[in-house]
Every structure is written in C-alpha cells, then in structure tokens.
N, C-alpha and C positions, 0 to 999 in steps of 0.2 A: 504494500500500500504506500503510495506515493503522493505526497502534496505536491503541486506545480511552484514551481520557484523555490524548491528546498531540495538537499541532497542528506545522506547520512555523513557525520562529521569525520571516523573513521575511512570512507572512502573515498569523501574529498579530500584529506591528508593523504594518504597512498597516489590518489591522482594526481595532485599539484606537485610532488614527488619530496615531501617533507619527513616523510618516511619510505623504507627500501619497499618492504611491503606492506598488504593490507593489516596481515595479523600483525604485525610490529604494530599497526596506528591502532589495532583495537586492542592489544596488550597495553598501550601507553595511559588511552581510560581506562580501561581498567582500573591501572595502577594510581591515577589521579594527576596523571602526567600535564592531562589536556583540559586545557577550559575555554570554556567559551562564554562571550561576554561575562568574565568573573565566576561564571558557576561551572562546577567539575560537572567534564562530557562525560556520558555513557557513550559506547559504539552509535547506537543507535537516534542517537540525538541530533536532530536536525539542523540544519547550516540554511543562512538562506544570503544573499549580498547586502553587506555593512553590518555584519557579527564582526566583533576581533576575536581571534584565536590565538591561544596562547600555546604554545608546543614544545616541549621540551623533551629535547633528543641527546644521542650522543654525542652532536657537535654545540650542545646547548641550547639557549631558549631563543624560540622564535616567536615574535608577533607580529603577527600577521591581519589587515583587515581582506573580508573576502569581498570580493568585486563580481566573481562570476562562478559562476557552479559547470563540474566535471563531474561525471562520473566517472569513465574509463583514462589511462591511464595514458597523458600523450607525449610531444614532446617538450621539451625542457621550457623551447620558447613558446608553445601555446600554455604551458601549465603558470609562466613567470605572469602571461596575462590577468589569471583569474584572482590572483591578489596584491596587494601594495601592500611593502614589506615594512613593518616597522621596529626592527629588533634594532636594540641600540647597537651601537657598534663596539668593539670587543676592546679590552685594555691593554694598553701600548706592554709589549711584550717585556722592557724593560721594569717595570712595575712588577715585583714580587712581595708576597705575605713574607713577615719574619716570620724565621722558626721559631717552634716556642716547647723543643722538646727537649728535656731532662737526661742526664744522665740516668740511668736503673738503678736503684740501690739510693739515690739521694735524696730518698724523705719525702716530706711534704716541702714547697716550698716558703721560706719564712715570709716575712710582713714587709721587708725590703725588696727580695725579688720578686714579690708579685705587683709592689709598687711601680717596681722596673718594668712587668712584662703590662702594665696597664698603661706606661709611658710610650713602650714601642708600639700597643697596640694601637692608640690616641693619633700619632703621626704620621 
C-alpha cells in the first residue's frame, strides 16, 4: 500500500545511495541510527519532499533534506538530484582530542590531575 508522493524511508536511503544496501538502511532504524524530521524512523516510515533526514553511517552523519523520491536504485548523478545535502563539513584533520589515558596500576586520579585533564578538556 502506497500513498502518492511518499516512499519508505529505508529505500529511499538505499536509492539515493547513502547506504551500500537496502538491509544496511533498514538495520540503521532499526538501530535508531535514522531520523526523520527529529523523530526515530522505523523501515517503514514514510518520506515525502522537504522531511530532513538524519543518517548516520560509517562515514558519519548525514543531513540531508529530500527534494524528490526514488524508489529503485540509480545513478550517482540522478540519486545526488533527489536531495540537498546539509551535513556540516568535517574537522580540519589537524584538530585532534587529547589523550586522556592513565597509566594501569595508577589509582584513581587525584584533585590536581583531574583539575589538569578538565583544563585540556576546556581548550
């Protein structure tokens, strides 16, 4: 059963090609991976143009608003049509977390060194 102007959220992620495959995108709700506008997608939940989609994969998150509905699965440049990408753009590679792991064996940390790692975390 099919509403006109709407697709399942699962197979339009698989179409647009934001997943490898369909069961990767319906494994992802599952998992609570995907949402749309704010609220966590089941497979089967509806997509229609101007939902944003939230997608988080193993190259990270994507937000995406939908423009136009797929079903089947095309090419790259018919699939880049059906949405505008809104994922921010990734952090300059130079940019790393401090470490903040402990020697084994050395305790809890006292009142100074967590004052320390709440200074690195801060900056």
């Amino acid at each position: 059963m099919e509403i006109s102007g709407t697709t399942r959220v699962d197979k339009w992620l698989w179409a647009v090609r934001l997943y490898k495959t369909r069961s990767d995108a319906t494994e992802a709700c599952r998992a609570g991976h995907v949402k749309v506008n704010e609220t966590s997608a089941k497979p089967a939940m509806l997509v229609r143009p101007g939902d944003t989609v939230r997608a988080r994969n193993v190259s990270g998150e994507h937000i995406v608003l939908v423009t136009g509905l797929i079903e089947k699965r095309a090419s790259a440049p018919v699939a880049a049509t059906c949405y505008i990408d809104h994922t921010p753009p990734p952090a300059p590679a130079g940019t790393v977390a401090p470490n903040f792991d402990r020697e084994r064996g050395a305790g809890r940390p006292t009142k100074r060194d967590r004052r320390q790692l709440d200074r690195l975390r801060r900056s």
